[in-house]
C-alpha positions in Angstrom: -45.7 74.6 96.8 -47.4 78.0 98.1 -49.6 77.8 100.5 -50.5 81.3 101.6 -53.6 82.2 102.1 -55.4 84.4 100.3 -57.0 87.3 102.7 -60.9 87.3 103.4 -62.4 89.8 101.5 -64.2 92.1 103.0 -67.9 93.3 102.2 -68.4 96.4 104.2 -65.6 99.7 103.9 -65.8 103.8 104.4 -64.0 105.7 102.2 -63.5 109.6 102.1 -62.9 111.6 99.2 -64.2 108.9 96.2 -64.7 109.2 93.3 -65.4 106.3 91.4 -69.3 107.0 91.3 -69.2 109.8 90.3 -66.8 108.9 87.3 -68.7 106.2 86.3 -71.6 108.6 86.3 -70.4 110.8 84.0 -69.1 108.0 82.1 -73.1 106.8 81.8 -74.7 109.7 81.4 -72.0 110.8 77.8 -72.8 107.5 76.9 -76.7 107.7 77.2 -76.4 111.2 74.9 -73.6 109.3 72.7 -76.4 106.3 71.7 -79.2 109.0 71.5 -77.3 110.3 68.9 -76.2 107.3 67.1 -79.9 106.1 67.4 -81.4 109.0 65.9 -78.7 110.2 63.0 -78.9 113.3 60.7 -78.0 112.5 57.4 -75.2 114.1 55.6 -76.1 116.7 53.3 -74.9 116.6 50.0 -72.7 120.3 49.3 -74.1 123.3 48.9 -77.0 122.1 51.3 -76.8 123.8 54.7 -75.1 121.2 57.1 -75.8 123.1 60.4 -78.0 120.4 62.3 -75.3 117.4 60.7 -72.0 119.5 62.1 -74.3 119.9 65.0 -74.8 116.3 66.0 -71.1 115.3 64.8 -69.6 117.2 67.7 -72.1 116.7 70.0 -71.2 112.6 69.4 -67.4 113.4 69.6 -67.9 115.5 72.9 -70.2 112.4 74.1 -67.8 110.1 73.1 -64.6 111.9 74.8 -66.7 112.0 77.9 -67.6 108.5 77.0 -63.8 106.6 76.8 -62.3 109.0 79.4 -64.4 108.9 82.5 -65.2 105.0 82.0 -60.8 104.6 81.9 -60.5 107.4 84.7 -63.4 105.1 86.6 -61.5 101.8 86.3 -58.1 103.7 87.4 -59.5 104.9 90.6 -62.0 101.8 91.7 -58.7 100.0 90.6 -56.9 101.8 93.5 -59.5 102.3 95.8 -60.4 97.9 95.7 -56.4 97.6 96.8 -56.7 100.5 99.9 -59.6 98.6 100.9 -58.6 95.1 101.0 -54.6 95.3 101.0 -54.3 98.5 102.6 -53.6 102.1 101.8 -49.3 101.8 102.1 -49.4 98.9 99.5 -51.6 100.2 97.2 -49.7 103.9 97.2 -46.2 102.0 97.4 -46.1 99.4 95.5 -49.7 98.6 93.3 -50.3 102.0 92.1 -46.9 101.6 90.0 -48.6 98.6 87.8 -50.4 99.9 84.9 -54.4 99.6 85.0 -54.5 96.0 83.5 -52.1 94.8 85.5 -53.2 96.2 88.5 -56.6 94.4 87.6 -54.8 91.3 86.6 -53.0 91.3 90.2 -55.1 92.9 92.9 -58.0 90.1 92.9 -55.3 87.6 93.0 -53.9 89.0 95.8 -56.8 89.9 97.7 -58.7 86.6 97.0 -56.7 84.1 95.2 -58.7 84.2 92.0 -57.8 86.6 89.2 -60.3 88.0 86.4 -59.7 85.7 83.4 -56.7 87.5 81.7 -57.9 86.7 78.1 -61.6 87.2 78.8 -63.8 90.0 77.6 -63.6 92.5 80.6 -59.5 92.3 80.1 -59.5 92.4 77.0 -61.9 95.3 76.5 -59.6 97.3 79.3 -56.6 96.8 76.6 -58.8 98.4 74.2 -59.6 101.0 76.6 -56.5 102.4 77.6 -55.5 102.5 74.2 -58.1 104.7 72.8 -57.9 106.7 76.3 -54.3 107.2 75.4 -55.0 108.2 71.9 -57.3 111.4 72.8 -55.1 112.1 75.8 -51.6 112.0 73.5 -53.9 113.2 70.6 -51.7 115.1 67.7 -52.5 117.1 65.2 -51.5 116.9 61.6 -50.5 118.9 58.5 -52.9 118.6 55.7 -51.2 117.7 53.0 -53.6 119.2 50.3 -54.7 115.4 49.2 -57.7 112.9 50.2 -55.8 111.0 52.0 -56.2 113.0 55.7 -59.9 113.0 55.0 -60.0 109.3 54.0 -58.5 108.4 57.3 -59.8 110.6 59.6 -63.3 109.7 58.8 -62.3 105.9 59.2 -61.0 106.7 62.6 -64.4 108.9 63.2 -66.2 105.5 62.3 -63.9 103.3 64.3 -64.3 105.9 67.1 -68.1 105.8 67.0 -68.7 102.1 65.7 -65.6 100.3 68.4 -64.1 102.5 70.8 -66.7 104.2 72.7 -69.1 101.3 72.8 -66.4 99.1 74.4 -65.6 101.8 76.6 -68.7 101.7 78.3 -69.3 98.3 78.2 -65.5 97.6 80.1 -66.7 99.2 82.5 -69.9 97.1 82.7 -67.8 93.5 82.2 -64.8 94.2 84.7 -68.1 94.9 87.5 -69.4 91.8 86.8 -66.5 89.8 86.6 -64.8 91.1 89.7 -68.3 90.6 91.9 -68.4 87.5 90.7 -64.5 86.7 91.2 -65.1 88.3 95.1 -68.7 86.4 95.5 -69.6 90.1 96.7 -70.0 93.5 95.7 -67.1 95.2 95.0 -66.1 99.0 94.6 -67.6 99.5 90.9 -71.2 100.3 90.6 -73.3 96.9 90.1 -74.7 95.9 87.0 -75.9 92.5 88.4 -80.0 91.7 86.9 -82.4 92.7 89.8 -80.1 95.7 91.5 -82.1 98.3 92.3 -81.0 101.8 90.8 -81.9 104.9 92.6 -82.7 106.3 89.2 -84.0 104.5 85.9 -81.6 104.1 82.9 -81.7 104.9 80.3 -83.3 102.7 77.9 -80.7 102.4 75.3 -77.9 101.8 78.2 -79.7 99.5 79.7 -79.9 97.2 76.7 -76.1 97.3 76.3 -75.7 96.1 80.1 -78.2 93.3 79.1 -76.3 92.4 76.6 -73.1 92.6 78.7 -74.7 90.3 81.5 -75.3 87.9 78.5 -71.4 87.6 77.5 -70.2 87.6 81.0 -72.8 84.6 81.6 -71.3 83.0 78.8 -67.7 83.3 79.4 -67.2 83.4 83.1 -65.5 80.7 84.3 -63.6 80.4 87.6 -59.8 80.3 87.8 
């Protein structure tokens, strides 16, 4: 039977050179101009109608939506590290953590530091898998010869709309699940920005953001459960 202790986690810590914030604001701020987009669409003209403002907002979604997926998986990377330097220490988070991938390093780190891991099948873990796969896909991103048929087109516009419709959505909203998960996990704030009802922002949110972090507060409520 093991009966370590897990270590008392601690509440206050300085940090130099971070960069989690400002990740996750960059991450917030593509995915308020992603939704403003989304939420005010220009149709598609039908050919040989000029398509100059449609073209227009298609790139500026898939430059919003880039911004979107990376900065939110780049966030999660680095508060991923930065949570193991501050409650294990810096050797064994360089030596040893930072070799696990980013769900497993989110998978293992609360365990270690507390006892308690984030619920492995839950929404916030599950929405990480997601993640790092559509990070990986713009990251490893390859191009293709056309092959003078439909069939390109065909499945590059259902990526577009599983792009817009899945993976940038859940990008942002990983980000807003693993917060609230982990804080509640540690009983305390911990190195993500908190999305807890009642924290006071320096700045107001945006209006459509702040209805997908009410809605994320909603399925954390009703899937948290302690391990």
């Amino acid at each position: 039977m093991n009966t370590t202790k897990p270590l008392a986690v601690r509440d206050s810590w300085v940090l130099v050179d971070t960069m989690v914030d400002t990740y996750c604001e960059i991450a917030e701020e593509a995915f308020s101009c992603f939704l403003f987009e989304m939420d005010n669409s220009v149709p598609r003209p039908q050919w040989p109608s000029d398509a100059t403002a449609y073209d227009g907002q298609k790139t500026r979604k898939t430059v919003a939506g880039i911004k979107t997926i990376v900065f939110s998986a780049m966030a999660l990377e680095a508060a991923a590290f930065e949570f193991a330097t501050i409650q294990l220490g810096e050797r064994l988070a360089k030596t040893y953590l930072d070799k696990l991938d980013v769900v497993g390093k989110w998978l293992v780190i609360p365990r270690l530091v507390c006892g308690r891991s984030l619920h492995e099948d839950g929404p916030a873990i599950n929405g990480l898998k997601s993640l790092v796969r559509a990070r990986n896909a713009l990251v490893h991103h390859k191009s293709k010869e056309w092959d003078r048929t439909h069939v390109h087109i065909d499945t590059m516009d259902a990526q577009r709309e599983k792009f817009e419709k899945l993976q940038v959505p859940n990008a942002f909203k990983t980000l807003i699940l693993l917060s609230l998960e982990l804080n509640a996990v540690l009983e305390t704030d911990g190195p993500l920005p908190a999305f807890e009802d009642g924290w006071i922002h320096a700045t107001p949110r945006n209006s459509l953001v702040e209805k997908v972090v009410h809605r994320c507060r909603e399925v954390h409520r009703n899937n948290w459960r302690r391990v």
